[in-house]
Structure formats: structure tokens, C-alpha cells
C-alpha positions in Angstrom: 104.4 86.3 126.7 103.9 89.7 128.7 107.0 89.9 131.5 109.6 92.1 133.4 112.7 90.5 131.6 115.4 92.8 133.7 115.8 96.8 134.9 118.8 98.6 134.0 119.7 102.2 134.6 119.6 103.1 130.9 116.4 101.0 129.8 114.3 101.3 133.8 112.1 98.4 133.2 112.5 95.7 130.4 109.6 93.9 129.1 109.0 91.4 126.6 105.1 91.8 125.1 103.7 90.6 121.7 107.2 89.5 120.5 108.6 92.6 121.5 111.7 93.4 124.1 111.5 97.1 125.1 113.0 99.6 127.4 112.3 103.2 128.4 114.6 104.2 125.3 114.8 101.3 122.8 113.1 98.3 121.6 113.2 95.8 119.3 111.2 93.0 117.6 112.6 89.4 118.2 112.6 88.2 114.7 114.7 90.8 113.9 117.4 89.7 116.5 120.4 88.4 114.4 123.0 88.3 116.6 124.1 88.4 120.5 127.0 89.3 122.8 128.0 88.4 126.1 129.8 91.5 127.3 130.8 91.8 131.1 132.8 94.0 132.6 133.4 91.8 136.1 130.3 93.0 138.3 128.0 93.3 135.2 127.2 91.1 132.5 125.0 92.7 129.6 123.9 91.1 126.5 124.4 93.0 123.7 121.7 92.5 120.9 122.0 93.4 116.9 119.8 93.4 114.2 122.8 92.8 111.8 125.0 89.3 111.7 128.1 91.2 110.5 129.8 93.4 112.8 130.2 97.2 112.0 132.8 99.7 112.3 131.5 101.2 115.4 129.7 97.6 116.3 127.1 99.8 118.7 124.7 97.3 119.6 121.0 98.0 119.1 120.0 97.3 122.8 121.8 96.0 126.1 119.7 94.4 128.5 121.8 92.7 131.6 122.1 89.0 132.0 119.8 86.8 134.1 117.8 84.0 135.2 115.4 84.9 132.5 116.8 86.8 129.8 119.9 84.3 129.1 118.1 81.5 128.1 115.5 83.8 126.5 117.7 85.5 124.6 119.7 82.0 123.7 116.6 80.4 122.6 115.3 83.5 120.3 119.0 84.1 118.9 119.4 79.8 117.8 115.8 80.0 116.8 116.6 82.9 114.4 119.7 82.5 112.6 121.1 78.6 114.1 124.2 80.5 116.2 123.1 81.3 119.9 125.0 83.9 122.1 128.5 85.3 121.6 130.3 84.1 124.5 133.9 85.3 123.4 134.2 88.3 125.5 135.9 88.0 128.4 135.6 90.8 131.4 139.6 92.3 131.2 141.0 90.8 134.0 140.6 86.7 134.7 138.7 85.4 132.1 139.2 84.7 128.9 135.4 84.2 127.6 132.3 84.9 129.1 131.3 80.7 129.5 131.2 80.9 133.4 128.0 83.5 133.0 126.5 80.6 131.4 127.3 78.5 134.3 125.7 81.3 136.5 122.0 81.5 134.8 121.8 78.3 132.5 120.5 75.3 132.6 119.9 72.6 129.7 117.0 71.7 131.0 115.2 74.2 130.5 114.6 73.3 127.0 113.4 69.9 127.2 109.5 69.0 127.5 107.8 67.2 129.9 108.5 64.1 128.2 112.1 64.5 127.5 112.1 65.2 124.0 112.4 68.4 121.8 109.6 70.4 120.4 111.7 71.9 117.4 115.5 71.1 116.5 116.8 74.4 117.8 115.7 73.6 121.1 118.2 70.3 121.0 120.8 72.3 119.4 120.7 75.2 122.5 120.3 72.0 125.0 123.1 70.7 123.4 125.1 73.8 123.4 124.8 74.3 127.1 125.0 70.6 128.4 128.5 70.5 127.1 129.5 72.5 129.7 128.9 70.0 132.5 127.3 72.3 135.3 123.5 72.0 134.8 121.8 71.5 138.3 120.9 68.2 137.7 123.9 67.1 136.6 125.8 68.7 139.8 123.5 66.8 142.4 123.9 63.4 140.9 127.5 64.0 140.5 
């Protein structure tokens, strides 16, 4: 895989190449991803990515790439695939919400990890399928509501 995951004002331009997610001033390889964030501040929503499951003192992450389309479910998929746990979605942005959830509402869908036949490929892919069909707004679901 060799994309532009996102652009930011720290990193400029994003990519993901040979199992590799850099920016203009970090990068890091995707195996090494141990856990994941959801961080907005209202108007922003960042993922913040650690190469270390425990949190730290100073808990600085070791890059921040901005939610989207793309690098949510990315990001969800390497994260589950990697340690079982997908994305931290405890934060919430300060003022009206208590989590971050409704970010997965924005760029998630379930379906997006299923096959052409309707199955699975590997058991992480059920359990991040799982994960975010819970949450009862996957397009699909909405238009045969």
C-alpha cells in the first residue's frame, strides 16, 4: 500500500508506504504501533499513536495524524491487528462530549471489513466489525432503518 493517508500542519503530507506511516517530521513502522488515541479538541480530531501500551508520565505520543475516511479504520484495523484492543475512544473534546464514539460515527463503517462474500479473512477483522457495529450507525444499517 503506497497512499496520502491525511495532511496536517505539523506532518504536511502523510503517507503510508512498505508498512510505513510518515510525515515531514516523524514516522513510524506499523507493527510497532501498540496503542491509539482518539483526541479531539471540537473542530479537530487527531489520533494519537504509541509505540508503548502503558501510558507514561508525560504520555507524548509518538505521532498525531488527524482522523478521517481513511486513516480511522486504517488505524483501527492495524491497532486490533497488533495487540487485540483497537482505538482509545475515551477522550472527549472538553465541552459536550463525554468520549470520542460520535468520531466513529463520522468516518466508520463495519463494513468495511467484511469480504466480498460476507465472511472474515482473519479474526481481528470480526472483532473491529464487531466493535463498530455495536454502535448502530453504519450506512447500511441507516438506509434500511
Amino acid at each position: 500500500m503506497d497512499i496520502d493517508l491525511a495532511r496536517s500542519l505539523r506532518e504536511k503530507a502523510i503517507r503510508i508506504s512498505n508498512g510505513v506511516i510518515s510525515g515531514a517530521k516523524h514516522s513510524i513502522n506499523i507493527n510497532e504501533i501498540r496503542r491509539v488515541q482518539c483526541a479531539s479538541n471540537g473542530t479537530i480530531s487527531n489520533l494519537l499513536i504509541y509505540k508503548k501500551e502503558k501510558k507514561t508520565f508525560w504520555n507524548i505520543p509518538d505521532m498525531r495524524i488527524p482522523c478521517n475516511e481513511i486513516t480511522l479504520p486504517l488505524i483501527e484495523a492495524i491497532v486490533t491487528r497488533n495487540t487485540g484492543n483497537g482505538i482509545d475512544f475515551s477522550w472527549g473534546n472538553g465541552f459536550d462530549q463525554k468520549n470520542s464514539l460520535y468520531i466513529i460515527i463520522r468516518y466508520m463503517d463495519s463494513n468495511f471489513f467484511v469480504n466480498s462474500e460476507g465472511n472474515f479473512d482473519t479474526e481481528w477483522q470480526k472483532q473491529v466489525h464487531d466493535r463498530i457495529f455495536i454502535l448502530d450507525h453504519d450506512l447500511e444499517y441507516l438506509l434500511n432503518k
